[in-house]
C-alpha positions as CSV (number, residue, x, y, z in Angstrom):
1,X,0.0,0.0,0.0
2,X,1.3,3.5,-1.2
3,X,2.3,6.0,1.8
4,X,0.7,9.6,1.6
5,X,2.7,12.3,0.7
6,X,2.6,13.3,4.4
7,X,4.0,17.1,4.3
8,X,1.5,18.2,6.6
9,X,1.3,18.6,10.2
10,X,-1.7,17.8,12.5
11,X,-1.6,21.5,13.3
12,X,-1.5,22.2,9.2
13,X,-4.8,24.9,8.2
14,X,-4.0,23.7,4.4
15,X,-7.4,24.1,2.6
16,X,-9.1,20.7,1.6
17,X,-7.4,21.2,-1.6
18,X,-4.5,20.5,-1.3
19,X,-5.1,18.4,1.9
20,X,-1.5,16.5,2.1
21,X,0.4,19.2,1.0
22,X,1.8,21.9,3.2
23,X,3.9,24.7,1.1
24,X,6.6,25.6,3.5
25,X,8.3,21.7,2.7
26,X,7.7,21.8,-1.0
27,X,10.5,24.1,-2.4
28,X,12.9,20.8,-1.4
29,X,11.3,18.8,-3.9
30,X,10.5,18.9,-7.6
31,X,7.6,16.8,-9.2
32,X,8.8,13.5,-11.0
33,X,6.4,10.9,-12.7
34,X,6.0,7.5,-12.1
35,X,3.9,5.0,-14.9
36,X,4.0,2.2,-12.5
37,X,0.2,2.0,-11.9
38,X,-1.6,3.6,-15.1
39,X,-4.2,2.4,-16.4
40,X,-4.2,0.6,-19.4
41,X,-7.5,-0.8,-20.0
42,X,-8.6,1.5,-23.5
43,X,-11.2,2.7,-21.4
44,X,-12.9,6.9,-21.1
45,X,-10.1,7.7,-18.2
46,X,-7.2,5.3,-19.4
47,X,-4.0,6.7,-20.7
48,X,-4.6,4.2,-24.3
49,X,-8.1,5.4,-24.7
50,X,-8.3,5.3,-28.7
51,X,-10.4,8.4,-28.7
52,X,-7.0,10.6,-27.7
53,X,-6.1,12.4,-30.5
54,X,-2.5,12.4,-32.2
55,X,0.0,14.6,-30.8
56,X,-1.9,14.8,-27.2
57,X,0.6,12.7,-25.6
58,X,3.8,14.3,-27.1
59,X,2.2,17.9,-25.8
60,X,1.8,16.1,-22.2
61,X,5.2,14.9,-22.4
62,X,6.2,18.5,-23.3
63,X,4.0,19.6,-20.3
64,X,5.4,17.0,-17.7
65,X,9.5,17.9,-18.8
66,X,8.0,22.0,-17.6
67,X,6.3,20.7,-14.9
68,X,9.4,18.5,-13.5
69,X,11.8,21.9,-13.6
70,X,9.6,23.8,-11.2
71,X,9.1,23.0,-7.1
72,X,5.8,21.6,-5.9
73,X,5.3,25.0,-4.0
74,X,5.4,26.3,-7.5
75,X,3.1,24.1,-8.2
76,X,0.5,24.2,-5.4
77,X,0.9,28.2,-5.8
78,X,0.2,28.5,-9.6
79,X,-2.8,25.8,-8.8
80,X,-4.8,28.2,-10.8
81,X,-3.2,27.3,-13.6
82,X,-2.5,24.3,-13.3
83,X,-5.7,22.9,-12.0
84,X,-4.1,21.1,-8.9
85,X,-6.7,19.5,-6.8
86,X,-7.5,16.7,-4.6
87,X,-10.4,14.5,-5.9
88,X,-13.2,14.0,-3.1
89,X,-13.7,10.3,-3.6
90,X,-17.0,11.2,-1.2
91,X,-18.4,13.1,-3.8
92,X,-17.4,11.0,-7.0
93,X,-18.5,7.8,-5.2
94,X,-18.2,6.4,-9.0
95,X,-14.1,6.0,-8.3
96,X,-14.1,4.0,-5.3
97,X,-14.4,0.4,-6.7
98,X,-11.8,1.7,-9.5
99,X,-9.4,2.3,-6.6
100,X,-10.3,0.1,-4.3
101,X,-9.1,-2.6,-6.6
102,X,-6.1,-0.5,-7.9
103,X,-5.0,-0.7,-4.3
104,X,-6.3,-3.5,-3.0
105,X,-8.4,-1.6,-0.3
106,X,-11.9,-2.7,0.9
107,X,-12.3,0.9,2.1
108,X,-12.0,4.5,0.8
109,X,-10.0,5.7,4.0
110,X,-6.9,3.3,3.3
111,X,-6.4,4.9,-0.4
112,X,-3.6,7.9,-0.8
113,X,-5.3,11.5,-1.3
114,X,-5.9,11.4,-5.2
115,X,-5.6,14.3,-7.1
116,X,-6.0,15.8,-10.6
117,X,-3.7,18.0,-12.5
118,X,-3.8,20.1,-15.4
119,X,-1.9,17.6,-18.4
120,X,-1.3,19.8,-21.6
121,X,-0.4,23.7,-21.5
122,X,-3.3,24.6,-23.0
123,X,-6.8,23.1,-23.1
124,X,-8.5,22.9,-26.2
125,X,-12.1,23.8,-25.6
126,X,-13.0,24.4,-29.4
127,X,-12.8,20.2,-29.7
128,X,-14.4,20.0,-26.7
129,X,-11.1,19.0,-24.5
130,X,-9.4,19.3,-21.1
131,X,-7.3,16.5,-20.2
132,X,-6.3,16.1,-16.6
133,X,-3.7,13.2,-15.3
134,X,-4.7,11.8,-12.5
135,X,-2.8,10.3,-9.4
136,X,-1.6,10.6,-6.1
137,X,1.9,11.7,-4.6
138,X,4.5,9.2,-3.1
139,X,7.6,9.5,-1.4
140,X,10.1,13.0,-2.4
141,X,7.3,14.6,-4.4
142,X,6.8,11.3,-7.4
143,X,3.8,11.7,-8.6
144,X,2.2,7.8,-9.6
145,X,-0.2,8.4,-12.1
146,X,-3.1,6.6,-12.2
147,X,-5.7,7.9,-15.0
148,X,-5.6,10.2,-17.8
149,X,-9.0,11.9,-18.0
150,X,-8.8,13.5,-21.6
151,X,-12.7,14.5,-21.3
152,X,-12.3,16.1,-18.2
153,X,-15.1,13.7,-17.1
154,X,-14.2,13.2,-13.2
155,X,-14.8,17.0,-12.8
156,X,-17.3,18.0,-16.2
157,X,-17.3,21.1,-17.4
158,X,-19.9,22.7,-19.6
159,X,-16.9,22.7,-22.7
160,X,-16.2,19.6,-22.7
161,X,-17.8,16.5,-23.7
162,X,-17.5,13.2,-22.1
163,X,-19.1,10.5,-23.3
164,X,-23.1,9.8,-21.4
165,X,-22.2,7.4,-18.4
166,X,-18.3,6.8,-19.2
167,X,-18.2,5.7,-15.9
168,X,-20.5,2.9,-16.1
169,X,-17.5,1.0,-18.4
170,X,-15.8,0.4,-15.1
171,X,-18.7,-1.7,-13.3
């Protein structure tokens, strides 16, 4: 079982969104990636869903090399930007069995704090597109990537358009 990225203190006042993450430790540590746990399953929120148009990955790669050259205060600071957020698996109640059985867990409370990043520079709203990464943070700042949400479907937005009920391919 994954450890949380345990920066913060029982004392921390860190808002809920970034819950796990306590700036005044992050300038130590820059974000790196780890692929050990994506999914892979062609599926809406996988990272081989066919529906991912060409050159989407090599502008995420482009995005990930900018993202591992700043600190994760940078990045929890420029969160506006960057859309850096923890996923409240309370509300999107549709993710628990997903995780549950990515991490062997038979309850929400043992799973890492899951969060969502921005994954391109730019989002491409004229085609109807947002893509997030999703994943949780490990040990030194690595961030273990877990989904690639190219709808934006785990957090819809009136631009984009994931496809009616994606989730339901996961049941």
């Amino acid at each position: 079982m994954p450890s949380k990225f345990s920066f913060a203190t029982a004392e921390s006042e860190k808002s809920e969104k970034f819950k796990g993450l306590e700036s005044d430790k992050l300038e130590d540590f820059k974000i790196r990636f780890a692929f050990d746990q994506i999914s892979l399953d062609q599926k809406t929120i996988c990272f081989n869903n066919p529906n991912i148009k060409d050159g989407t990955y090599l502008e995420m790669i482009e995005f990930a090399k900018y993202l591992s050259n700043v600190s994760l205060a940078e990045i929890v600071n420029d969160s506006d930007y960057l859309k850096l957020h923890t996923i409240d698996l309370h509300k999107k109640y549709f993710l628990k069995p997903i995780l549950q059985e990515v991490f062997k867990s038979d309850t929400i409370d043992d799973l890492p704090d899951i969060y969502q990043l921005r994954a391109v520079g730019q989002d491409d709203y004229e085609n109807f597109i947002a893509p997030r990464i999703v994943g949780y943070f490990g040990v030194s700042g690595v961030f273990h990537l877990l989904f690639f949400d190219y709808y934006h479907a785990i957090y819809p937005i009136k631009s984009c358009k994931a496809p009616e009920k994606w989730y339901k391919e996961y049941y």
